[in-house]
N, C-alpha and C positions, 0 to 999 in steps of 0.2 A: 504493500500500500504506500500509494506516494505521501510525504509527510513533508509540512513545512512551517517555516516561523513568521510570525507578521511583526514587523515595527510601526509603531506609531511616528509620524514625521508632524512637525507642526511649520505651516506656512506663514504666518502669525496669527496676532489676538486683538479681537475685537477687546478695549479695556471696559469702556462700561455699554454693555449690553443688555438690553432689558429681558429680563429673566422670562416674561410669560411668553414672549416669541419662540422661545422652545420646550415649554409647557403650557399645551395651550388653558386657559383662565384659572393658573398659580401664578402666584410669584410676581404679581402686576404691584411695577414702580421700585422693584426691587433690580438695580443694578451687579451684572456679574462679569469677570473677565470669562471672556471666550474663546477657546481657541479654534482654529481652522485648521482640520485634520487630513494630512493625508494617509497612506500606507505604507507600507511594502511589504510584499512577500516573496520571501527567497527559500530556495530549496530543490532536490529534483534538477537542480543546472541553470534555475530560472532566476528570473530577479525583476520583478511585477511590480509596477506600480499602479495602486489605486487612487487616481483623483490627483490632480496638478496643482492645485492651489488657487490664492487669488493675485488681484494684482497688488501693486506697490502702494505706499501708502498715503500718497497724491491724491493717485486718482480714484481709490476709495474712498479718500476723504468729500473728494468731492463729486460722487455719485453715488455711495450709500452711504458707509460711517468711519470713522476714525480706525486705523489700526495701527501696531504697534508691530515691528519686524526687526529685530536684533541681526547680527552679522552671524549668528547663529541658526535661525528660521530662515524661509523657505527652501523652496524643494531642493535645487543646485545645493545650497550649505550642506542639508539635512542629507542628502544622497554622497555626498564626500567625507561624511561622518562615516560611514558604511564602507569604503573604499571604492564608491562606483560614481560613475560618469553618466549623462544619457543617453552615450554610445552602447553600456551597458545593460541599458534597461530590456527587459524582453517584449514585453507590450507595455500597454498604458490600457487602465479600465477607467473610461467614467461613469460612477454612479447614477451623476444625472449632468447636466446641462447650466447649470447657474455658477454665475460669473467666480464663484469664489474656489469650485471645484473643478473647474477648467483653462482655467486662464491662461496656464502657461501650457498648453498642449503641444506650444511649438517649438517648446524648447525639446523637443523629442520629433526631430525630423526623422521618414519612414518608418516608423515603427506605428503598429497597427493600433489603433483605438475603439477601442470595445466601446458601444452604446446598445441601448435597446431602439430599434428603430420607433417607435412611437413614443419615445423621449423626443427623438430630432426632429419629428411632426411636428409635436406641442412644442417644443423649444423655436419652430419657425413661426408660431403662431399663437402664442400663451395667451392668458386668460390677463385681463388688464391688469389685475391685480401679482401679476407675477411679470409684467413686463422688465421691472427694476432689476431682478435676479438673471432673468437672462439679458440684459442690455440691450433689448429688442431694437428692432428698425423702424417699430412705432413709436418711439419715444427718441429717434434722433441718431442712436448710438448705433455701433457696428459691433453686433454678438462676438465676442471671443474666440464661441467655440467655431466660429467660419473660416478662422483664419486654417485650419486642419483638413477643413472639407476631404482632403482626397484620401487621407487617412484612415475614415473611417470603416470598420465594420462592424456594419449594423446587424443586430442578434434580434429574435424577435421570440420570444419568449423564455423560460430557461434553458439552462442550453450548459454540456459539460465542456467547461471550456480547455482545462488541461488536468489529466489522471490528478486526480483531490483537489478540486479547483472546478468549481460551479458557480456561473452566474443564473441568479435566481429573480425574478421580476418582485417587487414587494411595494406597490403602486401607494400611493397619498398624498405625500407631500408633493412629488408631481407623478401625469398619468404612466411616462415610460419608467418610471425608478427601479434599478435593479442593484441590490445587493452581490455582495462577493462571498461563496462559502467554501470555507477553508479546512483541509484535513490538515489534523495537530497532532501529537503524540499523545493531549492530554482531551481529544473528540473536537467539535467540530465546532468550528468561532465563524460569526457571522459576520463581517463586513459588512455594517449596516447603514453608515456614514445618517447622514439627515433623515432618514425613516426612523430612526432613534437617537435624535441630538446628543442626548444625555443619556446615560445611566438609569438617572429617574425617570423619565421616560418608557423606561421597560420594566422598572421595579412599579412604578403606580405608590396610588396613596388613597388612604381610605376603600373607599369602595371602584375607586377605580384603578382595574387591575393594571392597565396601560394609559397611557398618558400622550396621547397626540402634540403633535406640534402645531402650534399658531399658523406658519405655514404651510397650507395643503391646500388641493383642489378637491378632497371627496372625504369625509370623515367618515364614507361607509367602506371604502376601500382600504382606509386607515386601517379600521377593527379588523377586515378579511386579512388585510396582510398582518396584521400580531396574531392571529390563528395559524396563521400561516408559518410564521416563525417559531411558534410551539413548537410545532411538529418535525420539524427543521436541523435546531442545532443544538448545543449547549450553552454555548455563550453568545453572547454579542460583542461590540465594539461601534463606538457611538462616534458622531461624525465632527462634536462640540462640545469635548467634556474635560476638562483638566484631569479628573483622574483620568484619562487613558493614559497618562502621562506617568501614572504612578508605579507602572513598570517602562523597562526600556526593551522587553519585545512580550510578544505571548507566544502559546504558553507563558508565563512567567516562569523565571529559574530558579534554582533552589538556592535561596540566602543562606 
C-alpha cells in the first residue's frame, strides 16, 4: 500500500479576521489570526502540492484584506524549507478556484493542475456574492487562476488520482470543491482545505454536530458532504487553522 506524509505550508495570515466567516453564526465580532494553508505531500517518489496560495500583500490589501507574509511564508520559502524547487513538484491540486488558493499557479510552469471541472464552470461565472474570491471579470479584475489555462486537468467527479491519493468532490463552500485523501501509516487524513476552515468546524458545538462556513453556495450540500466525510476518512486537515500548524507534518511523529 502506497503510504505518505503531508506538511502543512503557510502562504501567510490574515491578522485580524472575523471569526464567524469561518463558523458560520459563532464567533461574530470576534477577531482571529488566520492562516492560509497550503500542502504537500511527499512519498511513493512524489512530491504534490495542494493549493498555491495567495497573493502578496499589496494587492490583498487592496482587494480583500490585510495580510501579513514573513520571508518565511509563502509557497517558494515554504517548498525550500523541504529541499524542493517547483521544478520539483509533481503536480499541483487545487481545491477550488478563489484567489487565495490559486494565485500562484504559475509559479509551476507545465506541470498538471488538478481541478474539478464544475469548479472552473462556476469559477467562470460565480454567484455575485462570490465574485471577490475568485477576482471575477465582472467586477473588473483578471481571475488568477487564467493565467494557467493550458494546464489544467479537469476531473469531474472522484477520481483515484495516484495509488493512496484520491480526489474526492465535497461541494458547499463552492459547487466544484474537491478534497484530497490521503493514505498514512496512521489511516487516512482528508485534505479538506475551506470545506472545513477550522478544526471547529468538524468538531461542532452544542447540538451542532458540524459547523458550516459563512462562505458557501448550498448549506444543503454543506450537510451531504460532512456525511460524506464520515464515511470517508479518519482525520481531516482544515484549510485556516493555526493549529495545523501544531505539528510540522502528519501523521504527527513520535516526540
Amino acid at each position: 500500500m502506497a503510504v505518505y506524509k503531508i506538511y502543512p505550508l503557510k502562504s501567510a495570515e490574515f491578522q485580524q479576521h472575523e471569526k464567524s466567516t469561518l463558523l458560520y453564526m459563532h464567533g461574530y465580532g470576534e477577531k482571529i489570526i488566520t492562516p492560509i494553508i497550503m500542502y504537500l505531500i511527499t512519498g511513493e517518489g512524489k512530491h504534490i502540492l495542494v493549493d498555491t496560495g495567495c497573493s502578496g500583500p499589496e494587492w490583498s490589501a487592496e482587494h480583500h484584506h490585510p495580510i501579513v507574509r514573513t520571508e518565511e511564508m509563502g509557497v517558494l520559502a515554504e517548498l525550500k524549507k523541504h529541499g524542493l524547487k517547483p521544478e520539483d513538484i509533481t503536480c499541483v491540486i487545487n481545491t477550488h478556484l478563489h484567489w487565495d488558493h490559486c494565485w500562484n499557479n504559475d509559479l509551476f510552469p507545465g506541470k498538471k493542475i488538478y481541478v474539478q471541472k464544475k469548479e472552473m464552470e462556476f469559477a467562470m461565472n460565480p454567484i455575485p456574492m462570490q465574485y471577490a474570491y475568485y477576482e471575477s471579470e465582472q467586477i473588473g479584475l483578471n481571475p488568477p487562476f487564467k493565467k494557467t489555462m493550458d494546464q489544467y486537468e479537469l476531473v469531474d467527479g472522484d477520481v483515484n488520482l495516484f495509488p493512496g491519493i484520491d480526489l474526492v468532490t465535497i461541494p458547499g463552500h463552492t459547487p466544484g470543491f474537491q478534497g484530497v485523501l490521503v493514505d498514512t501509516e496512521k489511516g487516512k487524513y482528508l485534505i479538506a482545505s475551506d470545506c472545513l476552515g477550522t478544526f471547529k468546524n468538524w468538531e461542532g458545538e452544542g447540538y451542532h454536530k458540524h459547523i458550516p462556513s459563512a462562505i458557501h453556495v448550498d448549506l444543503n450540500e454543506c450537510y451531504a458532504t460532512y456525511d460524506k466525510i464520515e464515511t470517508i476518512c479518519d482525520y481531516i486537515l482544515p484549510g485556516h487553522d493555526l493549529k495545523a500548524f501544531d505539528h510540522a507534518v502528519y501523521p504527527p511523529e513520535e516526540e
